[in-house]
N, C-alpha and C positions, 0 to 999 in steps of 0.2 A: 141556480141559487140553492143551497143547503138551508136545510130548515133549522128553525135552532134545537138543540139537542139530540138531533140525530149524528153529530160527530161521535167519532173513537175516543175515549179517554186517551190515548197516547196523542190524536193529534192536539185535542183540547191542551195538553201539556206542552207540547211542542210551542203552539200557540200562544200561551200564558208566559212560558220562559221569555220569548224572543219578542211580547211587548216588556216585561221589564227590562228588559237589554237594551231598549228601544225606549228608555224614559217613562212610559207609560202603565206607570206601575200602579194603579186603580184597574183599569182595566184586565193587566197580568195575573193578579191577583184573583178578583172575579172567575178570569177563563182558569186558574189554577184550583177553584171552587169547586167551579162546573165539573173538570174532571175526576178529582177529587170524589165527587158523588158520582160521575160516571163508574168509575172504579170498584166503586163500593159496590151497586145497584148490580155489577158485570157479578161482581166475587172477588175480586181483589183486591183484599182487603189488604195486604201490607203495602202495592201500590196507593193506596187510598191511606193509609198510616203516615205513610212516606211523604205523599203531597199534604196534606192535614198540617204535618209536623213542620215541613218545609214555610207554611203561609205562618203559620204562629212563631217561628224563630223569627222568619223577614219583617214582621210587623213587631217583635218586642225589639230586635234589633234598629227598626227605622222611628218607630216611636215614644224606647222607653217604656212603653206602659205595660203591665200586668195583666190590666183588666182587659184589653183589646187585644190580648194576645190569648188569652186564658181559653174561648172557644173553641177553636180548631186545634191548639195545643191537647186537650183535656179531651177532646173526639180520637186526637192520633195516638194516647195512651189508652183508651179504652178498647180503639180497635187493636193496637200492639197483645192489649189483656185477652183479647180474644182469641188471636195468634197463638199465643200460650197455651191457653187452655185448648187448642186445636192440636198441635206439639207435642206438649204430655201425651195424649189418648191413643198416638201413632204408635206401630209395634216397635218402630225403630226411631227414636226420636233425633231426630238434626241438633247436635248440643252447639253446634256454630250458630244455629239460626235462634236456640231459645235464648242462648246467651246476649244474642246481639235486642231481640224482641224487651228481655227482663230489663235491659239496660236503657233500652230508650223510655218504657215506663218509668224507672225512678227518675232517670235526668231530668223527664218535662216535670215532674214531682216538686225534684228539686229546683228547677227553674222558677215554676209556679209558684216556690215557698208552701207546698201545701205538705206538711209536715206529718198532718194526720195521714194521708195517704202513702206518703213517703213509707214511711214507718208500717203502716198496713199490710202493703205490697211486698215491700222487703221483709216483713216477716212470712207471708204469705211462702214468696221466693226460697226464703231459705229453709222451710219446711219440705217444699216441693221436690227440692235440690237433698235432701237429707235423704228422705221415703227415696227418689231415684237411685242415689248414691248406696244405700242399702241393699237394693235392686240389683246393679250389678255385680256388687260386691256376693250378695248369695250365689248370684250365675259364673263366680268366683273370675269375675273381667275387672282385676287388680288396678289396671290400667287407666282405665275410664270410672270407676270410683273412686279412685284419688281425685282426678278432674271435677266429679260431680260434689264429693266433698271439701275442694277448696273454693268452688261457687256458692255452696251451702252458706262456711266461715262466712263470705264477703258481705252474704247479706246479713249474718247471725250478727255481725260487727258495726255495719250501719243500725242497726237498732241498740247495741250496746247489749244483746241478752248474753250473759254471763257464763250461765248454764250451756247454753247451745255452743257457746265459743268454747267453750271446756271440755262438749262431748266432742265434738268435732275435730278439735285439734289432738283428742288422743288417736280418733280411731289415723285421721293423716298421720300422726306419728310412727303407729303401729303399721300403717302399710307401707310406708315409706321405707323404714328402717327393713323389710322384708323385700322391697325393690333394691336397697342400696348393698344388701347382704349377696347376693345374685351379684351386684356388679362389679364388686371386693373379689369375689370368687371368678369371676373371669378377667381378673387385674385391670377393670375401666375404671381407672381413676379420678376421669373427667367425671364420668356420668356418675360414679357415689360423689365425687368432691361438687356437684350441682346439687343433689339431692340432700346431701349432708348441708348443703349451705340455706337450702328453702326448708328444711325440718328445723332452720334455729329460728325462722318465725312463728313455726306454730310451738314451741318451746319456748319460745316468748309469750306464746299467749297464756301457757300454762304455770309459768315462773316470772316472769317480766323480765329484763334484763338483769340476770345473775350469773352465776356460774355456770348453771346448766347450757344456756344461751351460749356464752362464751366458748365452752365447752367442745359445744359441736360447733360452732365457726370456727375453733382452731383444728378440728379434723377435718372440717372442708379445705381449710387454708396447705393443711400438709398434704393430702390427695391433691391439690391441684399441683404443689411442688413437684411433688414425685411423678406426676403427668407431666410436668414444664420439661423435667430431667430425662425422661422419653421422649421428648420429641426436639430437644435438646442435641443428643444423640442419633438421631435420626438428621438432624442437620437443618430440622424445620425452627427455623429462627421467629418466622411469623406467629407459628402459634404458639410458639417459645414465649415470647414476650406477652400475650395472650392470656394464656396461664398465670402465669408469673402475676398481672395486674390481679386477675381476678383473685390469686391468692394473698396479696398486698392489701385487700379489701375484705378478707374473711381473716384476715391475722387482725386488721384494722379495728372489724366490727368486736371481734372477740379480743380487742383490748391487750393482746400480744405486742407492743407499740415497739419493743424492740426489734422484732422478725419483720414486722410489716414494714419498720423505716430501711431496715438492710436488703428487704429485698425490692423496693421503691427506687432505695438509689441504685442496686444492678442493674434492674431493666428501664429505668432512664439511661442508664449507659448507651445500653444494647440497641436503645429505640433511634437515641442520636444516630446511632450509625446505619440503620435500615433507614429511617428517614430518609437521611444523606444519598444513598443506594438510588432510592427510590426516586427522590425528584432528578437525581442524574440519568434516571432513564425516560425521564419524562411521563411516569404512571402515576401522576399525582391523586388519581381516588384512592389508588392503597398507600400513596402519602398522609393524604389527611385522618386512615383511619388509623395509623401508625400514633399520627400527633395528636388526635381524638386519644390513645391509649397512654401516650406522654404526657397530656394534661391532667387527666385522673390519676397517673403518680405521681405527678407534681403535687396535685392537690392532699394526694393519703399523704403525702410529705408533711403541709400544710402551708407549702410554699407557693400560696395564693397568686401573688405578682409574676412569680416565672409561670404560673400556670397557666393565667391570661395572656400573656404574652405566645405562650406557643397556642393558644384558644384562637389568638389574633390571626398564626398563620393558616389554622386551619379554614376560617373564614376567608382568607383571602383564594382558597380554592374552592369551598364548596358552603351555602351557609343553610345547609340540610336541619331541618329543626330538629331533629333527631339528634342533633350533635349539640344546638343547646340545649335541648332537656339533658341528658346524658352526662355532659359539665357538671351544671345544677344537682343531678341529683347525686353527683362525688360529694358536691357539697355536703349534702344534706345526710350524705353516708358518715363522713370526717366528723359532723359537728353530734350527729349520733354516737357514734365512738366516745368522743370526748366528754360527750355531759353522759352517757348511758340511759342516753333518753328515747322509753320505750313508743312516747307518740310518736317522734321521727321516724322508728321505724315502723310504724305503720300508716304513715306516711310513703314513706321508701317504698313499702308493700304494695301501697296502690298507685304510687306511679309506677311501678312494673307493669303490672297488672293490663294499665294502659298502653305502655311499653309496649308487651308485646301483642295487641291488638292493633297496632300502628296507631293508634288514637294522639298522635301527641300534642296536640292542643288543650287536650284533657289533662297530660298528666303536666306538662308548662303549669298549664293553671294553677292543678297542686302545691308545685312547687312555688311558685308564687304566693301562696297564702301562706304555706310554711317561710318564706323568706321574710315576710310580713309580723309572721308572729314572732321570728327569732331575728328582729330587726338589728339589734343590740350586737349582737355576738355577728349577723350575716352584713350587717349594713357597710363595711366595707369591701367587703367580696363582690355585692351587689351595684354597688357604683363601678369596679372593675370591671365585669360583664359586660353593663351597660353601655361603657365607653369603648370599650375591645367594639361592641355589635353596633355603635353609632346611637344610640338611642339615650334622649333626654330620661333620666330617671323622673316619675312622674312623683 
């Protein structure tokens, strides 16, 4: 017979999972407690973060409520805040691991509504991330100070400080433009026409959507041509069309509405015909990510209904959520274009951001509040979706 508390945290865990699978979810809970404080008492404290966080999602997700959920949510941000401050002090810090710590602090923040912390933390955050970013920058590691300074932005932006969004967005300007000069000189067109395309948000942050903004979206848009026309000539068709979308959407955002629609409609051409290719050999995942690339120029088009419609077919081979965020957020790109509206894209900004975290439950959600607030102008896009995916509009 085992005594009570002398179990391992891991099996305590094991334990508490397989009674809520098993209905018994009071009990689950409880042995998800136990561990929980095993955890902690051992030293492992992101284990101990991780179960905290896990019992305060399951209880506001099964009861609604705030206040019963607020305990062990508000222990799993505090031990997260520890993590942090354990992080920083290392010679070499983990930026996968502080980034993923910084983020689960604000979500239960903002889960919890606690606004004041929200805001504390996140400024807290992107001070941290600024002094770091400075840090490598003097050890002149170009690389990983742009990184540290577009984590800086993300929180300087959730508080709305003005000043920090304005320092920050110069010094990324300034290193970027010093990365993208290096890749002009060794003719990577992809890689300035990427860099050139993420410098027209922090150029946004410093101008809003005007000229400057526009500006450099239409030299990302030409860099990525003149890539599409290289690999064009090369015979690679795949990343042919590739290019081509992405630069349909930097001609798009910078308001070039004539180059983006002319070259919208070639690589719909192009797509039809790999399509075709492709499901005649029966490779339908590089089918759907074909028609995943035919639906976003359908959409730069603004030809919503053919959009969904081949949105339709890609669902009927794969219905990867990644492929409905991805839709969605052409959306949200097209209707930015059209009004030149700079929340959208920073909206856009941070469903990336999500994007490429694989988070996409997070960045769905996003886009759902922006489909919400631009009900007007999105609400029938939005019924389209819904009915393409099976789904009662709520």
């Amino acid at each position: 017979m085992v005594l009570l508390g002398t179990e391992a945290p891991e099996d305590l865990e094991q334990m508490g999972f397989r009674k809520i699978t098993n209905g018994k979810i009071g009990e689950g809970l409880k042995t998800l407690l136990r561990a929980a404080k095993a955890y902690e008492s051992r030293g492992s404290t992101l284990e101990a973060a991780r179960i905290y966080r896990y019992i305060g999602m399951f209880m506001l997700n099964r009861t609604n409520s705030v206040d019963k959920s607020r305990p062990p949510l508000l222990k799993s941000a505090y031990l997260y805040i520890r993590l942090i401050s354990d992080e920083i002090e290392k010679e070499e810090v983990n930026l996968d691991r502080l980034e993923d710590f910084c983020l689960n602090v604000l979500e239960i923040f903002s889960t919890l509504g606690d606004m004041k912390n929200l805001h504390r933390y996140a400024k807290e955050f992107a001070k941290m991330y600024e002094d770091l970013g400075d840090a490598y920058y003097s050890a002149e590691d170009i690389t990983t100070s742009i990184r540290v300074y577009e984590a800086s932005l993300r929180h300087y932006r959730i508080i709305k400080d003005e000043e920090g969004i304005r320092l920050i967005s110069e010094k990324l300007v300034t290193l970027y433009g010093k990365v993208a000069e290096e890749r002009l000189e060794k003719n990577d067109h992809v890689g300035a026409a990427d860099i050139f395309f993420r410098v027209a948000f922090f150029i946004k942050d410093l101008f809003g959507y005007d000229l400057h903004f526009m500006e450099m979206m239409d030299t990302a848009g030409k860099n990525y041509e003149k890539a599409s026309k290289l690999s064009y000539a090369e015979g690679d068709l795949d990343k042919t069309t590739e290019l081509l979308v992405k630069a349909q959407y930097s001609y798009l955002l910078g308001r070039n509405f004539n180059r983006a629609k002319l070259i919208g409609l070639n690589v719909s051409r192009m797509l039809y015909q790999i399509i075709t290719t492709y499901k005649s050999m029966g490779e339908l995942d590089a089918a759907a990510k074909k028609l995943m690339e035919l639906s976003k120029a359908m959409i730069g088009l603004g030809k919503f209904e053919n959009a969904i419609e081949v949105y339709r077919s890609i669902l009927d081979i794969s219905e990867k959520l990644e492929y409905k965020v991805a839709v969605r957020k052409s959306v949200l790109e097209y209707l930015a274009a059209v009004k030149s509206d700079i929340n959208l894209l920073e909206t856009i900004d941070a469903v990336e951001f999500y994007i490429k975290k694989k988070k996409y439950n997070e960045a769905l959600e996003l886009i759902e509040e922006a489909f919400e607030q631009h009900s007007g102008e999105l609400g029938k896009i939005k019924k389209l979706l819904y009915s393409a995916e099976g789904v009662n509009e709520k």
